[in-house]
Predicted model as a PDB file, atoms N, CA, C, CB and O in Angstrom, pLDDT in the B-factor column:
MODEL        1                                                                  
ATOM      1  N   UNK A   1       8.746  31.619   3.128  1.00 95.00           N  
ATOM      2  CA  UNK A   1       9.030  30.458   3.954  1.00 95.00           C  
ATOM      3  C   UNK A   1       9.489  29.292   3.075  1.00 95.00           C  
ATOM      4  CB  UNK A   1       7.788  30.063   4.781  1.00 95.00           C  
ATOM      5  O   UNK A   1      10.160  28.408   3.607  1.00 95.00           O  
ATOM      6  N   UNK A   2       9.143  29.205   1.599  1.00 96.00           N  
ATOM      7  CA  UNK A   2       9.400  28.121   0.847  1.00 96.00           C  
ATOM      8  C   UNK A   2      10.763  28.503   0.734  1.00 96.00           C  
ATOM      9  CB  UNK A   2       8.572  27.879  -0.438  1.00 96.00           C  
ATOM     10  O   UNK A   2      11.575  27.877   1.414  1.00 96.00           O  
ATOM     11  N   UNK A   3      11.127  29.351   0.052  1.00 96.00           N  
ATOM     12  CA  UNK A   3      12.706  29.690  -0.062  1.00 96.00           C  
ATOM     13  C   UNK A   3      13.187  29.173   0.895  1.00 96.00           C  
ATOM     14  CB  UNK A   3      13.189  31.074  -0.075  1.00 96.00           C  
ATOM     15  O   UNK A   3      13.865  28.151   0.793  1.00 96.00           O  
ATOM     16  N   UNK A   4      12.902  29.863   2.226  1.00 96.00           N  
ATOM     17  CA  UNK A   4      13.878  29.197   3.297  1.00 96.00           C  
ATOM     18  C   UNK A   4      13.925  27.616   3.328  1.00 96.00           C  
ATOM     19  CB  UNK A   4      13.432  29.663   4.769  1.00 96.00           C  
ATOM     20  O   UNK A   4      15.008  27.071   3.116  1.00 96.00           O  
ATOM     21  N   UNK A   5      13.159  27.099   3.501  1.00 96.00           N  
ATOM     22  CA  UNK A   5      12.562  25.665   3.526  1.00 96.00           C  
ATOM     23  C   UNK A   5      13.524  24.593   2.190  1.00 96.00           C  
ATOM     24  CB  UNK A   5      10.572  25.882   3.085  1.00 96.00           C  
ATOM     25  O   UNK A   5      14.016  23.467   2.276  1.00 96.00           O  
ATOM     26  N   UNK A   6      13.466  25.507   1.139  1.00 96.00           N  
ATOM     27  CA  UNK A   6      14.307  24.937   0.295  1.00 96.00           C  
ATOM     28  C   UNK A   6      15.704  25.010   0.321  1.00 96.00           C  
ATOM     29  CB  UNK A   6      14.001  25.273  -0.697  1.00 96.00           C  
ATOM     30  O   UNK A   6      16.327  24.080  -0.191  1.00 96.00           O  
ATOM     31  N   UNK A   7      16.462  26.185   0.952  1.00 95.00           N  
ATOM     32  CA  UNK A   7      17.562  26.454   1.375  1.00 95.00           C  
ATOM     33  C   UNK A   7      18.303  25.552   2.339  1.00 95.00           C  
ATOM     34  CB  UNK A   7      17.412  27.530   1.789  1.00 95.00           C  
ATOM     35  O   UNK A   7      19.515  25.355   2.437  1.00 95.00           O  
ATOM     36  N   UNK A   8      17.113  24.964   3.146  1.00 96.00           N  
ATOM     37  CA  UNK A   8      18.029  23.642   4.270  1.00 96.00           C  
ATOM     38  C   UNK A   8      17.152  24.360   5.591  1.00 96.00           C  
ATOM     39  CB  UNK A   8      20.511  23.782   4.485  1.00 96.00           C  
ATOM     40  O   UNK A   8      17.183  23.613   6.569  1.00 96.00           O  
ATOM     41  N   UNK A   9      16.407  25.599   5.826  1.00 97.00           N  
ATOM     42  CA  UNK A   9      16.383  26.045   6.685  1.00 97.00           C  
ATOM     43  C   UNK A   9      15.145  24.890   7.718  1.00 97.00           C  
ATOM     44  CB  UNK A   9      16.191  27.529   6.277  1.00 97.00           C  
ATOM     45  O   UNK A   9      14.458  24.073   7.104  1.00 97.00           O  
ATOM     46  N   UNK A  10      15.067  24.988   8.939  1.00 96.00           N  
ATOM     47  CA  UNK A  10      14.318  24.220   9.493  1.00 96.00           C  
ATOM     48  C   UNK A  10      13.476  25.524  10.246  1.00 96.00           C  
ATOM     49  CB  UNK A  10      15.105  23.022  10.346  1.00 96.00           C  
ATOM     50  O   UNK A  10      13.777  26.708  10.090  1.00 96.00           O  
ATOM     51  N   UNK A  11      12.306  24.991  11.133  1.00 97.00           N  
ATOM     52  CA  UNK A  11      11.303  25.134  12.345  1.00 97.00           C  
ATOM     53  C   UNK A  11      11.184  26.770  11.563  1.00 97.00           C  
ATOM     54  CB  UNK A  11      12.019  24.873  14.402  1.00 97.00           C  
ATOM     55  O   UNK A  11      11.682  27.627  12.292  1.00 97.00           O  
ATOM     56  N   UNK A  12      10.621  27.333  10.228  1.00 97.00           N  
ATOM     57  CA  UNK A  12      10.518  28.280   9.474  1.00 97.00           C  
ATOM     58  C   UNK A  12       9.276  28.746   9.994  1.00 97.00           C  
ATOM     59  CB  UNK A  12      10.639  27.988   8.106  1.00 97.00           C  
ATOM     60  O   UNK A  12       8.366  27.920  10.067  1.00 97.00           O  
ATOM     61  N   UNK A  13       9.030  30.123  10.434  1.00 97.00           N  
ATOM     62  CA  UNK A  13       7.923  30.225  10.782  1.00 97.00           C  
ATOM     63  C   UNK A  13       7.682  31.916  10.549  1.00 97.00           C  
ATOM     64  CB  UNK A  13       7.781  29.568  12.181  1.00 97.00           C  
ATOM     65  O   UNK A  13       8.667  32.640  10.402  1.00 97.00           O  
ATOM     66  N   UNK A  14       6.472  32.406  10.531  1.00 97.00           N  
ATOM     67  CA  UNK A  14       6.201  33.944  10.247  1.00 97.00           C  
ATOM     68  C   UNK A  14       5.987  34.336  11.560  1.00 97.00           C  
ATOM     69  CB  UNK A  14       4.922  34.363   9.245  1.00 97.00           C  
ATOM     70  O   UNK A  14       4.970  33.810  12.013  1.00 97.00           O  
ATOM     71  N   UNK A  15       6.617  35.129  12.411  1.00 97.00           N  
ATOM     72  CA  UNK A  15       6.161  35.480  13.288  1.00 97.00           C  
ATOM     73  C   UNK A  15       5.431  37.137  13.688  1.00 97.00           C  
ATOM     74  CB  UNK A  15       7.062  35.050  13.862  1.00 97.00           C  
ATOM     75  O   UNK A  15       4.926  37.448  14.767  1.00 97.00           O  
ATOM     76  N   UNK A  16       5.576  38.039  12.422  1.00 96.00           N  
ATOM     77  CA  UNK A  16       4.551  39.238  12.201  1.00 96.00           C  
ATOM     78  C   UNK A  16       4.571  39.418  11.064  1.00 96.00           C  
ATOM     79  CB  UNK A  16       4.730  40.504  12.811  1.00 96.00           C  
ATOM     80  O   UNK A  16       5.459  39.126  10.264  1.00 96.00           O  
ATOM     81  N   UNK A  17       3.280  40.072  10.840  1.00 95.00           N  
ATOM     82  CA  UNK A  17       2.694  40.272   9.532  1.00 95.00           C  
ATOM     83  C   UNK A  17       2.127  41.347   9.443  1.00 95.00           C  
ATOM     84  CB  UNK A  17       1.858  39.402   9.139  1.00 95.00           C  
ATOM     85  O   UNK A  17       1.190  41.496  10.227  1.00 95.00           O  
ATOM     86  N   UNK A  18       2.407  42.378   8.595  1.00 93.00           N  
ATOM     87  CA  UNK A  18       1.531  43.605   8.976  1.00 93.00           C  
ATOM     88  C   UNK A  18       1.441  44.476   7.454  1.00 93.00           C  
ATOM     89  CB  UNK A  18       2.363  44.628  10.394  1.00 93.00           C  
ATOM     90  O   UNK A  18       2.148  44.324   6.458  1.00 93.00           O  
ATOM     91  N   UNK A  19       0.573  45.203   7.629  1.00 89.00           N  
ATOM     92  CA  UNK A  19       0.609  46.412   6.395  1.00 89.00           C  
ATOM     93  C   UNK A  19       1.581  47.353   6.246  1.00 89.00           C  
ATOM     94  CB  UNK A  19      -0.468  47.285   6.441  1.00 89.00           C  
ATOM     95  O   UNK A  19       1.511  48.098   7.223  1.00 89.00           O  
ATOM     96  N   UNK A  20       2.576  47.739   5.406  1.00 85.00           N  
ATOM     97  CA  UNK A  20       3.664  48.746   4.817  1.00 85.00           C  
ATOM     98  C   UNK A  20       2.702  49.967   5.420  1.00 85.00           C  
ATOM     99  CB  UNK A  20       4.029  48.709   2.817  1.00 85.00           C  
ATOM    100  O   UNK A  20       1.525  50.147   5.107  1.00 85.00           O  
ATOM    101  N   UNK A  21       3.701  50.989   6.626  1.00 81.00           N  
ATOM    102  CA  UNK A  21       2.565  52.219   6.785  1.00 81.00           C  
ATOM    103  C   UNK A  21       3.179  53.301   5.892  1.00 81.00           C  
ATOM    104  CB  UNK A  21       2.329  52.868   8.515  1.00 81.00           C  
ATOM    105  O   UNK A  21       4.253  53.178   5.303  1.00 81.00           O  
ATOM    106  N   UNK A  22       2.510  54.200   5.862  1.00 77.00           N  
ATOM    107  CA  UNK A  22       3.243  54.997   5.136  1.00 77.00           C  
ATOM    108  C   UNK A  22       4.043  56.207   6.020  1.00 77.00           C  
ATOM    109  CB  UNK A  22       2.304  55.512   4.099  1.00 77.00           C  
ATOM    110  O   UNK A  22       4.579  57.239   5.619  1.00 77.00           O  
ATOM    111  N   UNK A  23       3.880  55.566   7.605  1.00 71.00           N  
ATOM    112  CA  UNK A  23       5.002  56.458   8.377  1.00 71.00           C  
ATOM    113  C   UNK A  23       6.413  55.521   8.464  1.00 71.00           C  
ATOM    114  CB  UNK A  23       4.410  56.893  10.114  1.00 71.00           C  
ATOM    115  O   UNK A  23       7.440  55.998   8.946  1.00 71.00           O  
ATOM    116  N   UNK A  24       6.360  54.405   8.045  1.00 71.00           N  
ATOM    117  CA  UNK A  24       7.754  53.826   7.343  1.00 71.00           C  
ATOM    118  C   UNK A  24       8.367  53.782   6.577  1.00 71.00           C  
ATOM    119  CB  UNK A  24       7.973  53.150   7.188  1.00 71.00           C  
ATOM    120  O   UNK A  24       9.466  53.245   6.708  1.00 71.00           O  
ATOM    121  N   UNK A  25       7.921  54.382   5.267  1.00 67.00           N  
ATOM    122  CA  UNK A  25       8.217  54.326   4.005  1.00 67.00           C  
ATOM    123  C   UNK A  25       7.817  55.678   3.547  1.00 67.00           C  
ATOM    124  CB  UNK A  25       7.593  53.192   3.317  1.00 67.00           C  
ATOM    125  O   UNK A  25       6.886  55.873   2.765  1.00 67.00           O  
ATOM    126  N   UNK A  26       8.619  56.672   4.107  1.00 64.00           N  
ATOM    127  CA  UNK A  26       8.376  58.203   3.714  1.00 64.00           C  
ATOM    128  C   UNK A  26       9.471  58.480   2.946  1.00 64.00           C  
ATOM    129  CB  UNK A  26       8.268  59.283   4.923  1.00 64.00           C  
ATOM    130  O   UNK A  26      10.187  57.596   2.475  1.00 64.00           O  
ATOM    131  N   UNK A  27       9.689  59.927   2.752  1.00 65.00           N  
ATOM    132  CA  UNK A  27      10.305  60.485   1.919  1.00 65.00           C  
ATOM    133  C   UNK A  27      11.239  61.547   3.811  1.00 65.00           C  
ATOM    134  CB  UNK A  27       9.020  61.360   0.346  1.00 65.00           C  
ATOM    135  O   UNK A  27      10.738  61.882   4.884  1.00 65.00           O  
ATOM    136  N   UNK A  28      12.215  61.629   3.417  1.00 65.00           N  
ATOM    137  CA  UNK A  28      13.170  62.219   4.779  1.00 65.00           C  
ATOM    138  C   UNK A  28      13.992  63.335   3.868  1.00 65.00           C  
ATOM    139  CB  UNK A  28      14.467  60.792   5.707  1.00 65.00           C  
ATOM    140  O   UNK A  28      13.867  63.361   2.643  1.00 65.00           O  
ATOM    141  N   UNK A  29      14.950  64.366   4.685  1.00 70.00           N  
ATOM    142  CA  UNK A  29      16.058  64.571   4.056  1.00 70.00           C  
ATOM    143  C   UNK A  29      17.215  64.225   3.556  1.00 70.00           C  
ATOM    144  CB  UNK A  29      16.250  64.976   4.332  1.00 70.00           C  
ATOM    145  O   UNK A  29      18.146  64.877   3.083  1.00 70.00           O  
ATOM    146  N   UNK A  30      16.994  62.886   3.757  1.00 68.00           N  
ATOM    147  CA  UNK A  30      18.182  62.088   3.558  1.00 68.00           C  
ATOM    148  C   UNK A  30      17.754  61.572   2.247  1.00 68.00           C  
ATOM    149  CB  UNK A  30      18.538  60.958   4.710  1.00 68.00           C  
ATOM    150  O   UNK A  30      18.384  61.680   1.196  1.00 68.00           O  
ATOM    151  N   UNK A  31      16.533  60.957   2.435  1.00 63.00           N  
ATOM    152  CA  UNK A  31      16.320  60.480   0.685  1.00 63.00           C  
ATOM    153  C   UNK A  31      14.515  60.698   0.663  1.00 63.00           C  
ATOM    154  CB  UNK A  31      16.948  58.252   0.232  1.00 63.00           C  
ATOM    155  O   UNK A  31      13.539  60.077   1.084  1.00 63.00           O  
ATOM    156  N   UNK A  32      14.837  62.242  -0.262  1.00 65.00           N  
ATOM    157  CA  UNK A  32      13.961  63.012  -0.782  1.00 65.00           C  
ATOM    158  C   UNK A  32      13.426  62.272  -2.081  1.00 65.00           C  
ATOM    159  CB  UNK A  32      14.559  64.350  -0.994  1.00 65.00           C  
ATOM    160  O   UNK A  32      12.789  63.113  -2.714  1.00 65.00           O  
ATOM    161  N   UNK A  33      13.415  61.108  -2.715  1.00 70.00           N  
ATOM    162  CA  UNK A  33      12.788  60.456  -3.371  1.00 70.00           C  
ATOM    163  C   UNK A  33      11.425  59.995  -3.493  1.00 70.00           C  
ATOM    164  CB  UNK A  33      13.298  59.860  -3.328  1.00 70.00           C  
ATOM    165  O   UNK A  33      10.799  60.014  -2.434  1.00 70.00           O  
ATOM    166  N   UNK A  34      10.799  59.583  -4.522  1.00 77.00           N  
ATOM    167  CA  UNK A  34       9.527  58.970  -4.211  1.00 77.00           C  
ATOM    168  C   UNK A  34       9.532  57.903  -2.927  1.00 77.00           C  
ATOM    169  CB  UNK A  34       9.066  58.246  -5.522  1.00 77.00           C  
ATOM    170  O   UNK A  34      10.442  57.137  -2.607  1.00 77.00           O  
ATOM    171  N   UNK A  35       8.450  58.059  -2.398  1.00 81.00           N  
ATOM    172  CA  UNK A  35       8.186  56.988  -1.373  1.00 81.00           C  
ATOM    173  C   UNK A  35       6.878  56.040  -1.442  1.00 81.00           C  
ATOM    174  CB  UNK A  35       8.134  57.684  -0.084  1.00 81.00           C  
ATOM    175  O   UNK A  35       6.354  56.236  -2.538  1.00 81.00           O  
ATOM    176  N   UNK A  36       6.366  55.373  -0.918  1.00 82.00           N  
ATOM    177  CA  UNK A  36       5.450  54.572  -0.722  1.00 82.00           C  
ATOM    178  C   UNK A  36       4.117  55.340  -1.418  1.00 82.00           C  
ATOM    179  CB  UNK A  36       5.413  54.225   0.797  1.00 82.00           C  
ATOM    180  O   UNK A  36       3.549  55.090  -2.482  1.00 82.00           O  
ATOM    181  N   UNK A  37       3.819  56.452  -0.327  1.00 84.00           N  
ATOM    182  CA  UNK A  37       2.392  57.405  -0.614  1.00 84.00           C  
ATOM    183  C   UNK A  37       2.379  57.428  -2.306  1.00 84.00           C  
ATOM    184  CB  UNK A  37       2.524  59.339   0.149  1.00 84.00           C  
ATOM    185  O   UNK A  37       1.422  57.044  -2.979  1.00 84.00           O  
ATOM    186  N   UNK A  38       3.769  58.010  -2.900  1.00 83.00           N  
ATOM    187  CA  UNK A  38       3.627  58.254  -4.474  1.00 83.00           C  
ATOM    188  C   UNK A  38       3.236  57.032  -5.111  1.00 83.00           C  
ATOM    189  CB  UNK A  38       4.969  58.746  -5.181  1.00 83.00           C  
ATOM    190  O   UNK A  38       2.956  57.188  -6.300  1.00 83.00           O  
ATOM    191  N   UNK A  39       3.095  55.446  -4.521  1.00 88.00           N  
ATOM    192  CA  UNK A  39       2.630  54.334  -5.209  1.00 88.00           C  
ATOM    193  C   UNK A  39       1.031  53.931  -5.014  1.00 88.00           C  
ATOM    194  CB  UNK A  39       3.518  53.225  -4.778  1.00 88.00           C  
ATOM    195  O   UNK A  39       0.321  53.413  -5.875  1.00 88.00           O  
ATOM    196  N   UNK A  40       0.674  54.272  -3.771  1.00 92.00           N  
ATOM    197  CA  UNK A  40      -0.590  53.493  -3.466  1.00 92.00           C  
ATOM    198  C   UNK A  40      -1.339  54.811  -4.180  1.00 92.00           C  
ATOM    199  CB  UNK A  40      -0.993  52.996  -1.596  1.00 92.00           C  
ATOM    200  O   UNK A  40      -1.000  55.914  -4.610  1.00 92.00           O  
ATOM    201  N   UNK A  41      -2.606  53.994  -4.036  1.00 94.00           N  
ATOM    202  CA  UNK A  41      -3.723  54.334  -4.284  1.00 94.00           C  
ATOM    203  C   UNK A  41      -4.261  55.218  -3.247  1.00 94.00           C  
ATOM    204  CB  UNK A  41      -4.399  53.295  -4.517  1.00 94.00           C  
ATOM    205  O   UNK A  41      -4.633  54.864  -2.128  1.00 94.00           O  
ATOM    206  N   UNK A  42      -4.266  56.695  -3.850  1.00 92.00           N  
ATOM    207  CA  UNK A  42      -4.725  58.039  -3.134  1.00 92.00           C  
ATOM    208  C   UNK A  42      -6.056  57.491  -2.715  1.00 92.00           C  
ATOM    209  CB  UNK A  42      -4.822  59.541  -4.142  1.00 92.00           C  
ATOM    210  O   UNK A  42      -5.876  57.266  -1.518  1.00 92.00           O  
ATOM    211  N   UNK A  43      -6.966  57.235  -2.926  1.00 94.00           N  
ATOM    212  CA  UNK A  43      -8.289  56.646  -2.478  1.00 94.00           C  
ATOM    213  C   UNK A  43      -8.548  55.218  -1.691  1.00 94.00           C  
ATOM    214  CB  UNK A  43      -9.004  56.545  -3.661  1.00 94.00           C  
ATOM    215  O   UNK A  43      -9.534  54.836  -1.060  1.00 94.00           O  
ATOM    216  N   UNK A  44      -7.370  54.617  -1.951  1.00 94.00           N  
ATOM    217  CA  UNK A  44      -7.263  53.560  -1.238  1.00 94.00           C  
ATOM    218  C   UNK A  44      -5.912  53.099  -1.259  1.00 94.00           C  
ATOM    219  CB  UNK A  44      -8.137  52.646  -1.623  1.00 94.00           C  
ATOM    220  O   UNK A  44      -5.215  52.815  -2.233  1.00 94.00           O  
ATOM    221  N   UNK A  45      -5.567  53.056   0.320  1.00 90.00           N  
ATOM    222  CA  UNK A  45      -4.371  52.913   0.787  1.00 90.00           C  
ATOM    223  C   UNK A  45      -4.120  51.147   0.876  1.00 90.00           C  
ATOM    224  CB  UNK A  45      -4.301  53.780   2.215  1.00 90.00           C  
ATOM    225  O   UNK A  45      -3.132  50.837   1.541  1.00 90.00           O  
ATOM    226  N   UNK A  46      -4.845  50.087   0.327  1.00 93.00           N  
ATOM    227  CA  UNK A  46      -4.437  48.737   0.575  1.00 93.00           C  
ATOM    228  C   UNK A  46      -4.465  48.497  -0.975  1.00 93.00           C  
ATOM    229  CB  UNK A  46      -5.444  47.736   1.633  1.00 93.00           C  
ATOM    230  O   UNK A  46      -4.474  47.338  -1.390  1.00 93.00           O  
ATOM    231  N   UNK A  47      -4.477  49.503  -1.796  1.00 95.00           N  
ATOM    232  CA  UNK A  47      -4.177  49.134  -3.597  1.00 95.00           C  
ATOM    233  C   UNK A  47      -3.282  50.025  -3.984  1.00 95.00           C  
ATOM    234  CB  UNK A  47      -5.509  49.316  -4.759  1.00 95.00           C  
ATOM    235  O   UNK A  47      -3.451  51.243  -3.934  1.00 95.00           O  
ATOM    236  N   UNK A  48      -1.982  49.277  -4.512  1.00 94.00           N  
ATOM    237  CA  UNK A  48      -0.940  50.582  -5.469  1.00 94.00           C  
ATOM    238  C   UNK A  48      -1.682  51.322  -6.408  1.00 94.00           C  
ATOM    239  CB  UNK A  48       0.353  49.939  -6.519  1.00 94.00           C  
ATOM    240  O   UNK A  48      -2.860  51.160  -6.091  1.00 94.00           O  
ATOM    241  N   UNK A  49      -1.634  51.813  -7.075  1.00 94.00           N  
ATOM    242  CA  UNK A  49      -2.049  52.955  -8.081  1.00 94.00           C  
ATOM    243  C   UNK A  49      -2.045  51.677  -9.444  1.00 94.00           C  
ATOM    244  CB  UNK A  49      -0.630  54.627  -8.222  1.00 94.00           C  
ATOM    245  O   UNK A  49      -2.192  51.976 -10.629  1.00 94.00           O  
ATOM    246  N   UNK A  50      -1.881  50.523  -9.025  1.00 95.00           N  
ATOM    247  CA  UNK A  50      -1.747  50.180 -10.549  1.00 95.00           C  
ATOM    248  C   UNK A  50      -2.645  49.172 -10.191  1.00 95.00           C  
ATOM    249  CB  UNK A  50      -0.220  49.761 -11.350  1.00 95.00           C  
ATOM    250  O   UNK A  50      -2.900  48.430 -11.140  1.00 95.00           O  
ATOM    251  N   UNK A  51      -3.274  48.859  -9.030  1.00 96.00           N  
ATOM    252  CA  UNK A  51      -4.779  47.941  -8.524  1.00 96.00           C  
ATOM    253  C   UNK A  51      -3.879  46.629  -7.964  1.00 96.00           C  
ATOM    254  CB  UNK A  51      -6.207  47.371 -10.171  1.00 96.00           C  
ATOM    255  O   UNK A  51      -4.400  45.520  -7.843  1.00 96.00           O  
ATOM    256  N   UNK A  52      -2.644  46.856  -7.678  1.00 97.00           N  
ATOM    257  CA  UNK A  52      -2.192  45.613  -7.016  1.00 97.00           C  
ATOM    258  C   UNK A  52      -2.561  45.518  -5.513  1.00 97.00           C  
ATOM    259  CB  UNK A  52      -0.683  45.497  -7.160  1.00 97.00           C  
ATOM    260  O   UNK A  52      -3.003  46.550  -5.009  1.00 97.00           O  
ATOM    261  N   UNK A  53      -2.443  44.449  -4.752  1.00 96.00           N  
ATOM    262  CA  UNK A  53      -2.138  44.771  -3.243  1.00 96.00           C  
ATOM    263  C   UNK A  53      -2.038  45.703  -2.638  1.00 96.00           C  
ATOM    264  CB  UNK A  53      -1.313  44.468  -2.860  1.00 96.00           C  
ATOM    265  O   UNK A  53      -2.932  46.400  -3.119  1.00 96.00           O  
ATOM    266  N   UNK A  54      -1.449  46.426  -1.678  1.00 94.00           N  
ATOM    267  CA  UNK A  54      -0.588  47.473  -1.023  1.00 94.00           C  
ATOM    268  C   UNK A  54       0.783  46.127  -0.644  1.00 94.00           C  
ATOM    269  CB  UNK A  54      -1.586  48.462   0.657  1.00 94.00           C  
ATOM    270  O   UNK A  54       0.638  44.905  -0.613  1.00 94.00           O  
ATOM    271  N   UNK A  55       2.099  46.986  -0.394  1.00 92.00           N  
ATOM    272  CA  UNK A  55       2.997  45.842   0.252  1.00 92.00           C  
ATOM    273  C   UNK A  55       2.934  45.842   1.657  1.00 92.00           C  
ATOM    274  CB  UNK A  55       4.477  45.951  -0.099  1.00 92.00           C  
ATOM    275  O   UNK A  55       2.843  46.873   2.325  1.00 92.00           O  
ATOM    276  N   UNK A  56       2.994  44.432   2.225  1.00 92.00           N  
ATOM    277  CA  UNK A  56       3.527  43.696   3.123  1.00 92.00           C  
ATOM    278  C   UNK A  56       4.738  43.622   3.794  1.00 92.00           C  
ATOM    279  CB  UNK A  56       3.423  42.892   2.773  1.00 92.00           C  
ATOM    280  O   UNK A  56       5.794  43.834   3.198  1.00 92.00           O  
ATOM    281  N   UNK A  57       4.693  43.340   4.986  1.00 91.00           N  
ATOM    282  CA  UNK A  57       5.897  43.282   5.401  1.00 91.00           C  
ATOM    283  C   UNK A  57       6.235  41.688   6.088  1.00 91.00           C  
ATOM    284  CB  UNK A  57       6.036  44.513   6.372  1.00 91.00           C  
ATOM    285  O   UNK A  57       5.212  41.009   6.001  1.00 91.00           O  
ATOM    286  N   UNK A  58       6.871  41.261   6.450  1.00 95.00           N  
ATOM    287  CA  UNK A  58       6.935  40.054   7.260  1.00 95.00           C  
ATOM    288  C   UNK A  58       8.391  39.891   7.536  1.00 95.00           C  
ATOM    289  CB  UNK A  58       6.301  38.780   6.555  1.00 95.00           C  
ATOM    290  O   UNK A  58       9.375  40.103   6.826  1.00 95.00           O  
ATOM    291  N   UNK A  59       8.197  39.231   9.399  1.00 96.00           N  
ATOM    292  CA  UNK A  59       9.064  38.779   9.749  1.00 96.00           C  
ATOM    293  C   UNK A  59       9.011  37.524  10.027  1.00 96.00           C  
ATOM    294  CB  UNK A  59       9.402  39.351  10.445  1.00 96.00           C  
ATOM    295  O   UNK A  59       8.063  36.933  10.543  1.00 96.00           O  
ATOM    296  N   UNK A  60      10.470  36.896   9.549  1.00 97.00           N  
ATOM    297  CA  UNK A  60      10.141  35.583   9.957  1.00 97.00           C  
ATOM    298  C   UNK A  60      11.098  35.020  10.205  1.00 97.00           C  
ATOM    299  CB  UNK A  60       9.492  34.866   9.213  1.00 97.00           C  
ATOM    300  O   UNK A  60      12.047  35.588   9.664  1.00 97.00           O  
ATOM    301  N   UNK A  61      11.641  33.449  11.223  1.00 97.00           N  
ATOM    302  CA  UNK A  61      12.426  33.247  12.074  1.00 97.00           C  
ATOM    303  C   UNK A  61      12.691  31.911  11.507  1.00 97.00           C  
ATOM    304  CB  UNK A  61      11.999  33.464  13.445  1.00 97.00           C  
ATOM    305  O   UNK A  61      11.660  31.272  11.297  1.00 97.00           O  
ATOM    306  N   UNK A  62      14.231  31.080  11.083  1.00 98.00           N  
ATOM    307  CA  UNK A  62      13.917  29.910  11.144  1.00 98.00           C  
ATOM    308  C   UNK A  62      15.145  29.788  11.673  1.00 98.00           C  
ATOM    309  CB  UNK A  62      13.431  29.171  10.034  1.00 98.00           C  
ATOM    310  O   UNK A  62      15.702  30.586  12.426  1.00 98.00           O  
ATOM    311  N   UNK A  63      15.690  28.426  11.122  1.00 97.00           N  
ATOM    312  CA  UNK A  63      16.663  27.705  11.821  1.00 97.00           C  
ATOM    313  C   UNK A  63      18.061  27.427  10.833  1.00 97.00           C  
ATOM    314  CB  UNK A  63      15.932  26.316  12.322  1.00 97.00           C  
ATOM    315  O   UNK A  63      17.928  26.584   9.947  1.00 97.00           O  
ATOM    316  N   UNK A  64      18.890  27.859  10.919  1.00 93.00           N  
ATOM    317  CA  UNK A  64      19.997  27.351  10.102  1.00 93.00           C  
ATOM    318  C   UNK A  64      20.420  26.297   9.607  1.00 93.00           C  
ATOM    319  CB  UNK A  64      20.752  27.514  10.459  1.00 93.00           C  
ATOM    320  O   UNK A  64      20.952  25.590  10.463  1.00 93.00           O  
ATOM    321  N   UNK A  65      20.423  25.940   8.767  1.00 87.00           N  
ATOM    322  CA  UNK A  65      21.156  24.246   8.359  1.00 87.00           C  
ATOM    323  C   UNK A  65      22.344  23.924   9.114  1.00 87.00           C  
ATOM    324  CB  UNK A  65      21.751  24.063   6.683  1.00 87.00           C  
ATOM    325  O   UNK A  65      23.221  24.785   9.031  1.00 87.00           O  
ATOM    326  N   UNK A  66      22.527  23.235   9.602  1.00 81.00           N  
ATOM    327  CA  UNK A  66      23.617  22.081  10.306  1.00 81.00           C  
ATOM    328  C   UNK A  66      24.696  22.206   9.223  1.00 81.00           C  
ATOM    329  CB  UNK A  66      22.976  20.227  10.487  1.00 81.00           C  
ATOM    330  O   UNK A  66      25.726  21.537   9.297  1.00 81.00           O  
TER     331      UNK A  66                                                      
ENDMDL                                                                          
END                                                                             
């Protein structure tokens, strides 16, 4: 929201906030790559494997500069 805010943006606001699932951030046939699951924490799904967070997602809505 600061970025935006600094950008010129106005009435900046978060309007969802939620946890990265890991039925969004899979691995498909299209891109058979590591995905999400290969980062977090097998024992705990709200810590990456390296004791950070889990990621976030957010949407958020503001207003264009004039």
């Amino acid at each position: 929201c600061h970025w935006l805010e600094r950008c010129g943006f106005t009435n900046v606001r978060v309007v969802d906030e939620a946890a990265t699932i890991l039925d969004e951030q899979r691995s498909t046939e299209w891109m058979t790559y590591q995905s999400l699951a290969d980062f977090l924490d097998p024992n705990d799904h709200t810590r990456t494997i390296e004791g950070y967070p889990a990621p976030r997602r957010a949407v958020i809505i503001a207003n264009k500069p004039e």
